[in-house]
C-alpha positions in Angstrom: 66.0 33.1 -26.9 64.6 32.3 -30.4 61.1 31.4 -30.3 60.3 28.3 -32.7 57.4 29.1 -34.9 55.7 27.9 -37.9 57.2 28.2 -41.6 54.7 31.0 -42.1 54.9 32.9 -39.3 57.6 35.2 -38.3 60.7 34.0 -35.5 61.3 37.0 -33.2 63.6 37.3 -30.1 61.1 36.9 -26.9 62.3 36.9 -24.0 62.0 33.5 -22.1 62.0 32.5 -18.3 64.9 30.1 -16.9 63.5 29.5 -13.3 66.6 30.2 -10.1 63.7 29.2 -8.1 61.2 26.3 -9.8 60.1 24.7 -6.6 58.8 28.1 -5.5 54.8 28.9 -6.3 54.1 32.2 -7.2 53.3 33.2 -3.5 56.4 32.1 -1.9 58.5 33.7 -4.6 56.7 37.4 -4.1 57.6 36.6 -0.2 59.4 39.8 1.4 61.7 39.1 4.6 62.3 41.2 7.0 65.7 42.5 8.1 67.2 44.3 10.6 66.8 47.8 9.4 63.2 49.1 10.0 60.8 48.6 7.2 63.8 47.2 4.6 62.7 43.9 3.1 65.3 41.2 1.5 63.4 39.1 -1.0 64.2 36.6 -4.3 65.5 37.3 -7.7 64.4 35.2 -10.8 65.5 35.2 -14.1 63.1 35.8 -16.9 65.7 35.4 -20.1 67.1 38.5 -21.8 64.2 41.1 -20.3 66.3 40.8 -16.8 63.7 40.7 -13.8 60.1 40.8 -15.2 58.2 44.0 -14.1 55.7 42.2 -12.4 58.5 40.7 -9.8 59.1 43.9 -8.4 55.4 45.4 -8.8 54.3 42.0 -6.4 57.5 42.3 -4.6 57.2 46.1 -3.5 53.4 45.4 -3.3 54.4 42.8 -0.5 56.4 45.2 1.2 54.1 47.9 1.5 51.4 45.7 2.6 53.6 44.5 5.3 54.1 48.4 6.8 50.1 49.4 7.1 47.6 48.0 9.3 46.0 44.4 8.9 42.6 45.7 8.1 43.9 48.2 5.4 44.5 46.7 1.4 45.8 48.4 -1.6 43.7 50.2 -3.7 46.1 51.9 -6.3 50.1 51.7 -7.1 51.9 53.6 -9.6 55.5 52.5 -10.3 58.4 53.2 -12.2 61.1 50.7 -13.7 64.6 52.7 -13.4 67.0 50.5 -14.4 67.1 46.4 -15.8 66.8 44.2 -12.6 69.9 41.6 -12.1 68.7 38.0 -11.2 72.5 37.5 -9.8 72.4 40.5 -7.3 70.5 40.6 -4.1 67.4 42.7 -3.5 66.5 45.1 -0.8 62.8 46.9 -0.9 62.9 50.3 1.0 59.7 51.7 2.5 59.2 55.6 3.7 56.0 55.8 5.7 54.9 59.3 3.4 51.2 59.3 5.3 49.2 57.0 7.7 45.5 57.6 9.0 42.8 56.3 10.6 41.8 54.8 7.5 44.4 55.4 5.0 48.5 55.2 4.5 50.5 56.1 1.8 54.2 54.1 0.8 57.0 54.7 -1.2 58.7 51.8 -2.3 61.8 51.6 -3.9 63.8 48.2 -4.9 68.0 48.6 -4.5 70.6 45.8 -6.0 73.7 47.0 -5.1 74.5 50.5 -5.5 71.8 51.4 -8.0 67.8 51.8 -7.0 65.9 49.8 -9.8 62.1 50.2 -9.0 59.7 52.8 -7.7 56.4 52.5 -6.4 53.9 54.9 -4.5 51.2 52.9 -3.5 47.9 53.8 -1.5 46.4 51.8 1.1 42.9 52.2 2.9 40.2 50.3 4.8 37.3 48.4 3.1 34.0 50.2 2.7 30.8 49.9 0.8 29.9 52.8 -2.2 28.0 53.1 -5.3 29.2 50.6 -8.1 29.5 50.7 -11.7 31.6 49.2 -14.2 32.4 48.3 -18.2 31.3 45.5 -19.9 33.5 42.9 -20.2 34.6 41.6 -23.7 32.3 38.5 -25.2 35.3 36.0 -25.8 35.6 32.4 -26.4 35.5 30.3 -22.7 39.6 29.3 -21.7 39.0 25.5 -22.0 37.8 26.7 -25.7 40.4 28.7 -26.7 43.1 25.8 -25.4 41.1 23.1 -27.2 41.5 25.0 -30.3 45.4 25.7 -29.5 45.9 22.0 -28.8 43.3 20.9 -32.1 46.4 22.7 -34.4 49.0 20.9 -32.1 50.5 24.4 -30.6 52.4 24.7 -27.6 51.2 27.3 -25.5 52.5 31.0 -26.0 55.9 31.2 -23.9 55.1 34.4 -22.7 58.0 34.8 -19.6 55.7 34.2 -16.9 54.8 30.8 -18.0 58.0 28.9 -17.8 58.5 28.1 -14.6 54.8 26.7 -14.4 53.1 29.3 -11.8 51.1 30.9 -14.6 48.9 30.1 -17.4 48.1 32.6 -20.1 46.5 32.0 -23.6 46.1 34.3 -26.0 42.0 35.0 -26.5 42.9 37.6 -29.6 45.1 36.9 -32.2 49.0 37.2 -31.0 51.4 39.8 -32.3 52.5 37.5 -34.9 48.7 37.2 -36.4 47.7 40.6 -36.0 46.0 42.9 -38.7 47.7 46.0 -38.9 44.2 47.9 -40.0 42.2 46.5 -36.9 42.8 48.4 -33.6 45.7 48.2 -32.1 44.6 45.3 -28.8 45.3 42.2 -27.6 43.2 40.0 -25.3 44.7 37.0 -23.0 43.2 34.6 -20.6 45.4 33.9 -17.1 45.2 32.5 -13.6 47.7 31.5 -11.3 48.7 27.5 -11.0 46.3 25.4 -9.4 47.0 26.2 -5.7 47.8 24.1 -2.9 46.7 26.5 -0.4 43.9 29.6 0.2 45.5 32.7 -1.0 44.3 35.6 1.7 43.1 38.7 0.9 46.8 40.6 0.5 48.2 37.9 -1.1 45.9 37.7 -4.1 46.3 41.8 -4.3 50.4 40.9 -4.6 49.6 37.9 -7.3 47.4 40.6 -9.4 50.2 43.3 -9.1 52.4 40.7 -10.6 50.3 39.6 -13.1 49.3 43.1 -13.9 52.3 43.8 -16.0 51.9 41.2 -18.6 52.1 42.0 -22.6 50.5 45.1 -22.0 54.0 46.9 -24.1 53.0 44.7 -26.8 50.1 46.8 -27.9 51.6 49.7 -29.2 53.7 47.6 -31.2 51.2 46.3 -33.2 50.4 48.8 -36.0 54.3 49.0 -36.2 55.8 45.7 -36.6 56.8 42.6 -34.3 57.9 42.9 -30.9 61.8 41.9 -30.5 62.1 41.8 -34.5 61.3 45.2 -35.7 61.2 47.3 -32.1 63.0 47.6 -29.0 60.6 47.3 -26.0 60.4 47.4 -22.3 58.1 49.0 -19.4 58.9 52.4 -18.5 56.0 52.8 -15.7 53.0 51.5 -14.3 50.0 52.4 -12.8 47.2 50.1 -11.7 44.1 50.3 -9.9 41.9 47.4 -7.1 38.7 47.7 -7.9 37.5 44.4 -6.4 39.1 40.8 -4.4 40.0 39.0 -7.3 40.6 35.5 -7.3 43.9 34.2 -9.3 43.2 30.6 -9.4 40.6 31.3 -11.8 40.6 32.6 -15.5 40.5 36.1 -16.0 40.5 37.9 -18.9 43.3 40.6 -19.6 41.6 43.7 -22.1 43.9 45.4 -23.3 44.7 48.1 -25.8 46.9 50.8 -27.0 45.9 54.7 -26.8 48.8 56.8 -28.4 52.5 56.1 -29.6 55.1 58.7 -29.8 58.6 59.8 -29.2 59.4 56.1 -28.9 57.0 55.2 -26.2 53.7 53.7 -26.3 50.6 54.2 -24.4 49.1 50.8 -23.4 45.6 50.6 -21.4 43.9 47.4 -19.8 41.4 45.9 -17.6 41.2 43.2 -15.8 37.4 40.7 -15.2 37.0 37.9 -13.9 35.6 34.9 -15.7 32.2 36.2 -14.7 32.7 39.9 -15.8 32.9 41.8 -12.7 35.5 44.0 -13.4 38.5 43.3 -10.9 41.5 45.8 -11.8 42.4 48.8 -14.4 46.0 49.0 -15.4 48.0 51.9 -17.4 51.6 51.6 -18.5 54.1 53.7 -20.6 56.4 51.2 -22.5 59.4 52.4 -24.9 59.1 51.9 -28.3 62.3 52.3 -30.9 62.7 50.6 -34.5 65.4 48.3 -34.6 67.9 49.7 -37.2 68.6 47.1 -39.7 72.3 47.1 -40.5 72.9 47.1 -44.5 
């Protein structure tokens, strides 16, 4: 869908949510069911415009599933995932778990998402039990507070950003950088967002916030090696190849985090994107790594 913009800004094709599935919160959507093979999950499609199924469906998705194979007192503490083929909102989706290790006090889970004939997501995720351990992180970024940031957005009379997750209402993001559209092609290639999860109605528990965050984790983290290039949509093709991400503390969605991200290396027509996730008070809550594609758009004469 065409994104209206200001006169002096550039339109560009981004991909927009049309919600199958609006009076769903973000918690009941991630929901996996069981069925009556053993450890095969049915759960919901959504429709995120032209990009398919987001990535982040079908990281919280298989995230859900994996949790729902391991032990009550065991959490995620890594994932890494791969995106094999565009998700269809109109078919139904299966999540496959293999059992590839379980311990006293770790498991291991392959996860794969099937629509159809076709298998259309990967994950290996790692799950252990809680324990205490030396601690040290990065400093967060120094950023202007959310409320500032939307006062400021709202002071130009600016929608917010209709990044896909947004549309249905379950998530906020604002940008705390400038967008794609404003960015300096001599400064480093980043981007920095605020997010949280609508205001809730109920307690999250401790493995449904980790399924919010593996959502959320995708994000516009493919945007960043875009940036010394040209506009996403308008001068490159882009979409998420793989994704690895990392718990490094309970994180709480409801409240504003910050998203720092950056890009690393492109080449070959992919892009190396890098990011870490604080809360509001800078503890640092997750690192995420993803490998996005990046081709020029050929402009026909």
């Amino acid at each position: 869908l065409t994104m209206n913009t200001t006169p002096d800004r550039p339109t560009a094709e981004i991909p927009q949510a049309q919600s199958s599935h609006i009076d769903l919160s973000l918690t009941e959507l991630m929901r996996v069911n069981p069925t009556e093979k053993p450890d095969v999950f049915v759960a919901k499609t959504e429709t995120y415009g032209p990009v398919g199924i987001y990535g982040g469906h079908f990281l919280g998705q298989a995230m859900a599933a994996g949790l729902a194979t391991v032990e009550a007192s065991k959490l995620a503490h890594s994932y890494h995932g791969y995106f094999l083929r565009a998700g269809d909102p109109a078919l139904p989706l299966h999540y496959a778990v293999t059992r590839l290790r379980e311990s006293r006090h770790g498991d291991t889970r392959a996860i794969t998402a099937v629509q159809g004939e076709h298998k259309v997501f990967h994950m290996l995720a790692s799950f252990k039990t809680t324990e205490t351990g030396d601690e040290h992180q990065l400093q967060a970024p120094i950023v202007e507070a959310p409320e500032a940031v939307i006062a400021a957005r709202e002071a130009k009379g600016e929608a917010p950003f209709p990044f896909p997750v947004v549309q249905a209402g379950r998530v906020q993001m604002e940008w705390a950088s400038p967008s794609f559209f404003e960015f300096d092609r001599n400064d480093k290639p980043a981007l920095r967002l605020w997010m949280r999860v609508a205001p809730p109605s109920t307690s999250l528990t401790p493995r449904e916030r980790q399924i919010v965050m593996a959502y959320l984790s995708d994000g516009p983290l493919m945007f960043n090696s875009v940036l010394p290039h040209g506009v996403p949509f308008q001068s490159h093709r882009l979409t998420s190849l793989d994704q690895s991400a990392w718990f490094h503390r309970d994180a709480d969605p409801f409240e504003w985090m910050i998203f720092d991200q950056r890009s690393t290396a492109a080449t070959a027509g992919r892009g190396m994107n890098e990011g870490q996730i604080y809360s509001q008070d800078g503890r640092l809550l997750m690192t995420c790594a993803q490998e996005s594609m990046l081709r020029t758009i050929v402009q026909k004469p």
